[in-house]
C-alpha positions in Angstrom: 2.0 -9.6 -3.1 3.0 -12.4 -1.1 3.0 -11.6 2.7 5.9 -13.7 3.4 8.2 -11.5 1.5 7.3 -7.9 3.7 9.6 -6.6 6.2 7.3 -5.2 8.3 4.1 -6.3 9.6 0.8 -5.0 8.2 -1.9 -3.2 10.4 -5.7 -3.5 8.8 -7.7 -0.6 9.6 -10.5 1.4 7.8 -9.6 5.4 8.6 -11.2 7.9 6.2 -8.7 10.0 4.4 -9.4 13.8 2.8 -7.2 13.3 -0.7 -6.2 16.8 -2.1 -4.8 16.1 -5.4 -2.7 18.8 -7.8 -1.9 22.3 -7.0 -5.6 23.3 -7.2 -6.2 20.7 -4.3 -9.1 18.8 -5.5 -10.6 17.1 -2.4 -11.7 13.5 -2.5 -12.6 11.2 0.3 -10.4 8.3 0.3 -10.0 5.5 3.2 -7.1 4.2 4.4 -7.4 0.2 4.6 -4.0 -0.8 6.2 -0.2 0.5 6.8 3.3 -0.6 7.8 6.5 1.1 8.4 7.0 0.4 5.1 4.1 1.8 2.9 0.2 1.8 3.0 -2.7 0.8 0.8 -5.7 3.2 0.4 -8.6 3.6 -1.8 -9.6 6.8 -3.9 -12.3 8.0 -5.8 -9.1 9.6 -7.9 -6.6 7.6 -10.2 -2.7 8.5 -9.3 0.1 7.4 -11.6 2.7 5.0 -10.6 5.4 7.2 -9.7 3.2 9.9 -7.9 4.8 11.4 -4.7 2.1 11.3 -1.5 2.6 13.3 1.3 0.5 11.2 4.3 0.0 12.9 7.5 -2.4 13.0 10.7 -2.2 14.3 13.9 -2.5 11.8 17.4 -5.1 12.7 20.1 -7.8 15.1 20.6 -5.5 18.3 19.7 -4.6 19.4 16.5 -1.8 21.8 18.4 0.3 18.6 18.8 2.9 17.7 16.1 1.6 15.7 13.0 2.7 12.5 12.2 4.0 12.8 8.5 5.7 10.4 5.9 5.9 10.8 1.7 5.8 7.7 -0.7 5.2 7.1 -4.0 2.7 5.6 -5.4 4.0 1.8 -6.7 0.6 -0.3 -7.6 -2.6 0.3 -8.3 -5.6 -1.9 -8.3 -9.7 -1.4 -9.4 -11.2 -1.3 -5.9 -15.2 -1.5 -6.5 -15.8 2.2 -8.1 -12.3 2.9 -6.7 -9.0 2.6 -7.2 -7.1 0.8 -5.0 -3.4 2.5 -4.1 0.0 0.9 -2.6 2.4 3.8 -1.3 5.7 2.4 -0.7 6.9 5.6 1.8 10.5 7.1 1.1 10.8 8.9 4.2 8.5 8.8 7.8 9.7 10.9 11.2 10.3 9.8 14.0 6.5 10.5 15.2 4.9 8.7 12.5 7.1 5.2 12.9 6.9 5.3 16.8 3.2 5.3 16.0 3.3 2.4 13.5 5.9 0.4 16.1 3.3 0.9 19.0 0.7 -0.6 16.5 2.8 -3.4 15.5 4.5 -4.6 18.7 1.5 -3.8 21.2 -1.6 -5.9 22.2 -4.1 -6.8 19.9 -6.5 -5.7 22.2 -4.8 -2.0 22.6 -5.4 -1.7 18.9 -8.4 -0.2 18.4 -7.9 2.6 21.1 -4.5 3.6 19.6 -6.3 3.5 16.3 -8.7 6.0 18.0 -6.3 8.5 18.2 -5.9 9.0 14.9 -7.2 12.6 13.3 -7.1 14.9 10.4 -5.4 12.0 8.2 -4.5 13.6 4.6 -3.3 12.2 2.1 -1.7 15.1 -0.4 -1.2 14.0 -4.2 1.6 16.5 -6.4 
């Protein structure tokens, strides 16, 4: 996809991901590789079907007992990756939390980067 055409600016990042897929919640280890207020691309060990809804969320800080960041997409490409599959979510909906997050990314410092990246934790990636 040509970067001239997104709306939002593209953070690159490599943050593993636990992947729990189907109602019986298969758990893969996936990566997330970069993300914007408008959707993210990630790698999986698991094939998902354009189409696919995926719940994203992680929590910000040391303590899990803080609210989690959340946003669901749906899957809209998908790309061989090495022994991978390569994913693009486009996201439907994000809170408040999660694009304050992305924003901070976006507009900061470069420098600041990878401490806010840092913060991230428990990032899961749910597949229906």
């Amino acid at each position: 996809m040509n970067s001239d055409r997104r709306k939002h600016r593209r953070i690159t990042l490599s943050v593993p991901a636990v992947i729990y897929v189907g109602p019986d919640k298969t758990v893969a280890n996936g990566q997330l590789q970069n993300f914007s207020e408008s959707g993210a691309w990630f790698t999986s060990p698991i094939a998902l079907d354009i189409g696919t809804t995926v719940y994203v969320g992680f929590f910000l800080g040391e303590h899990s007992d803080r609210p989690r960041c959340e946003a669901t997409g749906a899957v809209v490409r998908t790309l061989p990756f090495g022994r991978d599959t390569g994913i693009g979510l486009k996201f439907k909906f994000a809170d408040d939390r999660f694009i304050g997050f992305l924003q901070q990314l976006s507009t900061g410092r470069e420098a600041d980067r990878p401490e806010l990246l840092g913060q991230i934790r428990q990032l899961e990636l749910h597949v229906s």
